[in-house]
Each structure stands twice: as C-alpha cells, then as structure tokens.
KOLLO-20033 format. One record per residue (C-alpha): x, y, z; residue number from 1. Coordinates in steps of 0.1 Angstrom, whole numbers, plus 5000, padded with zeros to 4 digits. Layout:
R_X_Y_Z_NUM
...
***
This chain:
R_5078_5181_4995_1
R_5062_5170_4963_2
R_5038_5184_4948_3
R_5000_5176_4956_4
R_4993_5166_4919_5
R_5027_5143_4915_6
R_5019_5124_4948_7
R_4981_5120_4939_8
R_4995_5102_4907_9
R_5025_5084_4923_10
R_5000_5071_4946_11
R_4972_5059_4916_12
R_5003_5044_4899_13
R_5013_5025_4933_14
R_4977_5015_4937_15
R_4973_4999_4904_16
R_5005_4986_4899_17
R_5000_4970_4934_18
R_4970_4952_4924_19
R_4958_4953_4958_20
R_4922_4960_4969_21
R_4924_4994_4981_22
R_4900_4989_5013_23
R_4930_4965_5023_24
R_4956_4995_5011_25
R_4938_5018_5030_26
R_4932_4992_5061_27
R_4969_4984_5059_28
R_4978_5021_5063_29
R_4951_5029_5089_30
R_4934_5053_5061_31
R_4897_5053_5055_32
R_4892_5039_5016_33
R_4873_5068_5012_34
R_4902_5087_5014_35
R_4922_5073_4986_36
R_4894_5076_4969_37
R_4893_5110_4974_38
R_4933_5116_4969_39
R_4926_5096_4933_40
R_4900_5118_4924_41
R_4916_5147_4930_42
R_4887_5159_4955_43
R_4918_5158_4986_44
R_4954_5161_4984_45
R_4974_5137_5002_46
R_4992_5147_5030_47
R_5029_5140_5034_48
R_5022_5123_5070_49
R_4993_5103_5052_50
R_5015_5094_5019_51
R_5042_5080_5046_52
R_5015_5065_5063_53
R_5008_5046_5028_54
R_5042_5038_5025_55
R_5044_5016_5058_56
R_5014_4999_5053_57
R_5029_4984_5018_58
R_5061_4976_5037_59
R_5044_4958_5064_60
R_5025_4943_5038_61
R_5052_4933_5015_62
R_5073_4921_5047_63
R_5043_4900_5063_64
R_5040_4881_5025_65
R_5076_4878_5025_66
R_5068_4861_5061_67
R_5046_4831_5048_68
R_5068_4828_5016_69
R_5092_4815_5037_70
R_5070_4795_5056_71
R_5059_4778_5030_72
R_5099_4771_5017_73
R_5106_4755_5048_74
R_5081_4730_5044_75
R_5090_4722_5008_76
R_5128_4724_5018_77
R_5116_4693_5047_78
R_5098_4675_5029_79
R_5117_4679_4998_80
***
C-alpha cells in the first residue's frame, strides 16, 4: 500500500490537474468535501478503500462525459 504522504499528494495532484470542483469530486466518490479537505491538509490520511473510492468516482465521471460527447457527435454526424 502506498504510503499515507504519497497518496495525500497523488490525490492533491489528481485534484488540481482535474480541475474539478472538489464538492463534485467528493459527491462523485460518495466522500464528504470535508474529507478531502482534510486528506490535502494533511489533518487525515486517506484510506486505501476511500482513495479507490476516489478512483471510481473519476471513472464514472470521465465515462458519463464520454457519454454526452457522443451524444452530441451523433447529432453533428446527422445533421452534418
């Protein structure tokens, strides 16, 4: 497992690099903002459960935009 320090800044890295709100990165991962905010100041260490639970939430993220780009292709493609 990584270490508590390395996955704190992994995840501050992630978050920025995102450029996501966090209260939707945490609502996407069922965390409380709070808690990154407490994993980012280095008041908590992430959990591994909790850093996997991060991980999903981007993917479903990522996927659901991946979604409506497509969407939006077809229509171009139609009307193109």
């Amino acid at each position: 497992m990584a270490r508590p320090e390395k996955l704190r800044k992994v995840i501050a890295e992630i978050l920025l690099e995102s450029e996501l709100p966090r209260t939707l990165v945490a609502k996407d991962a069922e965390l409380g903002r709070a808690t990154l905010e407490a994993w980012l100041s280095g008041l908590r260490n992430p959990s591994a459960e909790s850093a996997a639970q991060l991980a999903s939430g981007l993917e479903q993220r990522a996927e659901r935009l991946q979604q409506l780009a497509i969407r939006l292709r077809k229509v171009l493609a139609e009307d193109g």
